[in-house]
C-alpha positions in Angstrom: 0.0 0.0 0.0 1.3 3.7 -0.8 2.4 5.4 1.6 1.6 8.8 0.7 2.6 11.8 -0.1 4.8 10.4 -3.3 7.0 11.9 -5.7 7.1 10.7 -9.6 10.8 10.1 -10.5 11.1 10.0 -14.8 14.0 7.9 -15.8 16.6 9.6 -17.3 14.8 13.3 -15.6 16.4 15.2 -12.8 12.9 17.0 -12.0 10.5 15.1 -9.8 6.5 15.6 -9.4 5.1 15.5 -5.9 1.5 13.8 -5.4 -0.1 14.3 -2.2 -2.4 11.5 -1.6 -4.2 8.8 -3.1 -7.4 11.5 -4.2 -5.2 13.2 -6.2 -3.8 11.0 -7.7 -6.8 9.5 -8.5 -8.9 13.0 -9.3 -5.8 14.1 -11.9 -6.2 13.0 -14.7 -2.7 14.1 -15.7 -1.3 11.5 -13.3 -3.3 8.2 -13.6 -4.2 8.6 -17.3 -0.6 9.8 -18.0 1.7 7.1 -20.7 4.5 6.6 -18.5 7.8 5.3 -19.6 9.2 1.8 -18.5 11.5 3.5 -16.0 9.6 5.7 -14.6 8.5 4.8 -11.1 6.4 6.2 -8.0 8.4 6.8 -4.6 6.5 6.6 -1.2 6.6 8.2 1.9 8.5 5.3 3.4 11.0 4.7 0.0 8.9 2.0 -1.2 9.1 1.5 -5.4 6.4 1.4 -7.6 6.0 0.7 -11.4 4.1 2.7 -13.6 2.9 0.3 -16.0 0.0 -1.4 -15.5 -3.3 0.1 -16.5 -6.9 -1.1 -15.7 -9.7 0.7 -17.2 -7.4 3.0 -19.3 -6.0 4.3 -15.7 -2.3 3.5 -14.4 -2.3 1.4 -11.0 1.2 1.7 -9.5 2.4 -1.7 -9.1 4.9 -2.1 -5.9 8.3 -3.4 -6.8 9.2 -5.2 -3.7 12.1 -2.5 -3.8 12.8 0.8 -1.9 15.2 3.9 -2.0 17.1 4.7 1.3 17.3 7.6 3.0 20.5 8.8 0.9 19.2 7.9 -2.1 16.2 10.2 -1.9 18.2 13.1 -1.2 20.4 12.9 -4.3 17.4 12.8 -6.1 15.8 15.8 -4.0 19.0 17.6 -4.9 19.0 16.9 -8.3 15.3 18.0 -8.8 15.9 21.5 -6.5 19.0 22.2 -8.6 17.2 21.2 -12.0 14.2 24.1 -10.9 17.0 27.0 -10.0 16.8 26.5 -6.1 20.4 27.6 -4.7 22.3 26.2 -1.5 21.3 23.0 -3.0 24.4 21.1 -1.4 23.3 22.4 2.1 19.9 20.6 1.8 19.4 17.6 4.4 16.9 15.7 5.5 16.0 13.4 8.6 13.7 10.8 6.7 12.1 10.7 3.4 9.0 11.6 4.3 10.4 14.9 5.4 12.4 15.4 2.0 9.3 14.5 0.0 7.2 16.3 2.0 9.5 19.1 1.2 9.4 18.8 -2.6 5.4 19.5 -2.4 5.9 22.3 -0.3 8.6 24.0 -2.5 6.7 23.1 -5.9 3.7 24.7 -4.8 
């Protein structure tokens, strides 16, 4: 089960798009309807990996991998995405758990 908020991580993309919970993902059309590539993946709350492949009913249900991303891991890719958007001080940037840096990314994308 997804532990949300999530962030959308695009292979081969620095930038990264925050979902909030499970009603948005489900009232934006722009995110469930959305033709993913086969690297693309969902991140949870808790690091978890999901695959954005499989669609039912036209609409992409994220598929859990059985993998996650550590705490390090998620901060690369928070830096990557801050310093893709223009935020400075990027190398300062730490967080205590992923939930706090994807937490974060909603709240500076907004």
């Amino acid at each position: 089960m997804i532990l949300w908020p999530a962030i959308i991580k695009y292979e081969g993309e620095s930038e990264l798009t925050f979902v909030d919970s499970a009603s948005e993902w489900e009232s934006d059309a722009d995110l469930h309807f959305f033709s993913y590539e086969e690297g693309d993946r969902l991140v949870d709350s808790a690091g978890a990996i999901y695959t954005l492949n499989q669609s039912v009913a036209n609409c992409i249900k994220p598929e859990a991998t059985g993998l996650s991303f550590d705490k390090d891991e998620i901060l690369e890719m928070i830096k990557e995405h801050f310093s893709s958007i223009g935020e400075c001080c990027v190398s300062k940037f730490a967080i205590k758990t992923i939930a706090e840096g994807i937490r974060f990314v909603g709240s500076v994308d907004q």
